[in-house]
Every structure is written in structure tokens, then in C-alpha cells.
KEKE-3310 file (N, C-alpha, C; in steps of 0.2 Angstrom, whole numbers, plus 5000, padded with zeros to 4 digits):
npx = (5317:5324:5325:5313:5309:5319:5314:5299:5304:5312:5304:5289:5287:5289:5278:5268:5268:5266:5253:5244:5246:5242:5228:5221:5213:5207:5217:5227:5220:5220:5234:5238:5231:5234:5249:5247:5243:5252:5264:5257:5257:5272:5275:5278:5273:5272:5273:5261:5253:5253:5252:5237:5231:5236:5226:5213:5213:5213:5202:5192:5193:5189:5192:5191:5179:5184:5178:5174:5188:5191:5182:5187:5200)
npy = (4687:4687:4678:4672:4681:4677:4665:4668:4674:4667:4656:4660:4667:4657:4649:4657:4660:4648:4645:4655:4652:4642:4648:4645:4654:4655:4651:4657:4668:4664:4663:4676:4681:4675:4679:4692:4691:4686:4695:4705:4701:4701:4716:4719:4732:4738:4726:4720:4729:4729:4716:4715:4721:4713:4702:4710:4711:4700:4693:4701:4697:4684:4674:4667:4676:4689:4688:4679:4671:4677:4673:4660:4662)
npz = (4505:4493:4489:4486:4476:4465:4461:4459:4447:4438:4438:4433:4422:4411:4414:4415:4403:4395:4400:4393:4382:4379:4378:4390:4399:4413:4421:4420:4427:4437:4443:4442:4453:4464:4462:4464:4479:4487:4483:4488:4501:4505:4503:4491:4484:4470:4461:4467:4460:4446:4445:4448:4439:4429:4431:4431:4417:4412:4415:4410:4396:4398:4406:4424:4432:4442:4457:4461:4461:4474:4481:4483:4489)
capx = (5313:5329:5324:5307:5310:5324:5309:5297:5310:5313:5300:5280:5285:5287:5271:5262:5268:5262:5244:5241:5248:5235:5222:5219:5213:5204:5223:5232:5220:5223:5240:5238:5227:5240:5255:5243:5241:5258:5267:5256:5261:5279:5274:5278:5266:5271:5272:5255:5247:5253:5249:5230:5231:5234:5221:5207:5212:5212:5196:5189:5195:5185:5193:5184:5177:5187:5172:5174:5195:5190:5177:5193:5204)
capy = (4689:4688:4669:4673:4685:4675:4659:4671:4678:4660:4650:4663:4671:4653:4645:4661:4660:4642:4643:4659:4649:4636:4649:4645:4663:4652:4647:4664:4672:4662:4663:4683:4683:4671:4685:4700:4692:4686:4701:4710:4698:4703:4721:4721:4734:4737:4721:4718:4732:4725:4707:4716:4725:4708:4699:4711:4709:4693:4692:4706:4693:4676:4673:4667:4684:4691:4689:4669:4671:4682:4669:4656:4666)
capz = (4500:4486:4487:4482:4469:4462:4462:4454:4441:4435:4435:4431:4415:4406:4418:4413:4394:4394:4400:4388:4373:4379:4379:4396:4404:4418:4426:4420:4429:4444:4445:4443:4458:4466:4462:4470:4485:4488:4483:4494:4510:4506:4502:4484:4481:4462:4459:4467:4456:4441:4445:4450:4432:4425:4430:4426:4410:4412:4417:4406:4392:4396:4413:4428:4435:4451:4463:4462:4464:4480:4487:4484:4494)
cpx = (5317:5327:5317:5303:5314:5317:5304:5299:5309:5307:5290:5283:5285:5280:5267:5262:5266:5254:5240:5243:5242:5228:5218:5219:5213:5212:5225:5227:5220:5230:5243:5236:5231:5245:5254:5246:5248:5263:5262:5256:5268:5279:5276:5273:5267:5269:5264:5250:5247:5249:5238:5230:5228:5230:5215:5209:5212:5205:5191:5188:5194:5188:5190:5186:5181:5183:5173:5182:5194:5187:5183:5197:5203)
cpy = (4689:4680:4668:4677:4682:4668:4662:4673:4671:4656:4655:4664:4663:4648:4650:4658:4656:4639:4646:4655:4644:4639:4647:4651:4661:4653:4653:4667:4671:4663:4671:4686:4679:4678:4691:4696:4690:4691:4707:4707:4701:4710:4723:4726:4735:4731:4718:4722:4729:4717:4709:4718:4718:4703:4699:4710:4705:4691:4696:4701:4687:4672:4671:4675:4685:4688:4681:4669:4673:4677:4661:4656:4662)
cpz = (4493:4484:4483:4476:4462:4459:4455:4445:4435:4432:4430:4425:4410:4410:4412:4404:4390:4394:4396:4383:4373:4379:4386:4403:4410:4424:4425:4423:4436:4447:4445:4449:4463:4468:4468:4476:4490:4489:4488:4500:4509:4504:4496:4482:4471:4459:4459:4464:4449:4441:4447:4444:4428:4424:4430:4421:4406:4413:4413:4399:4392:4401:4416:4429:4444:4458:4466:4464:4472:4484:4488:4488:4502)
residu = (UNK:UNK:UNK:UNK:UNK:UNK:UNK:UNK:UNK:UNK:UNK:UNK:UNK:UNK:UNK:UNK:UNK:UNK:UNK:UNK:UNK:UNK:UNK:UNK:UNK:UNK:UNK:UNK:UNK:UNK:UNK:UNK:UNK:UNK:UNK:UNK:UNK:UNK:UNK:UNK:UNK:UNK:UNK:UNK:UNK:UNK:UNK:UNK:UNK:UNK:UNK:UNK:UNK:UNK:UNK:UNK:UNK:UNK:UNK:UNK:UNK:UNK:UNK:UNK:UNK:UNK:UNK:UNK:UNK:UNK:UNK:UNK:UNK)
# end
């Protein structure tokens, strides 16, 4: 899990930083719905509340709509 954290750590915050700078909610809010489902395989659960926080708001904000991430799943 240190290995996945450490992976985490490193690489999301400039991915995320770069699709928002692009205005691309579409993929930030894929990669928020990504985070959730992952951190809750490894029982991250804050991690996965936050990463669920982030991508209503991503999705409140001209996102695809959750309903469609969910039927992707």
C-alpha cells in the first residue's frame, strides 16, 4: 500500500493540475471517480470520501454526470 501511496503522491496532483489548466472537467472527473474506487479497494476511506467530494464538484461544474462514470465502471 506504501507503494501506492507513494505513486499516488507523486504522479495525481500534477495529472489533476494539468487537465484542470486544460479545462478539461470530462477527464478530472474521471480520474476523481478513478481515485474513489481505488482507494476504496484498499480501504482508503477518507481518501475515498474526498476523491467522491471531488468529483461531484466536478461534475456539478460541466463534468460528465456520475450516472455515466458508474455505467463505465
Amino acid at each position: 500500500m506504501r507503494m501506492t501511496q507513494e505513486i499516488v503522491r507523486q504522479s495525481l496532483p500534477d495529472a489533476l493540475a494539468e487537465v484542470l489548466d486544460a479545462a478539461d472537467l470530462s477527464t478530472a472527473q474521471r480520474m476523481a471517480h478513478t481515485l474513489k474506487g481505488t482507494a476504496g479497494t484498499l480501504g482508503a476511506t477518507a481518501l475515498m470520501g474526498e476523491a467522491a467530494a471531488l468529483e461531484a464538484a466536478l461534475g456539478a461544474a460541466g463534468g460528465v454526470p456520475s450516472p455515466a462514470l458508474q455505467a463505465q465502471a
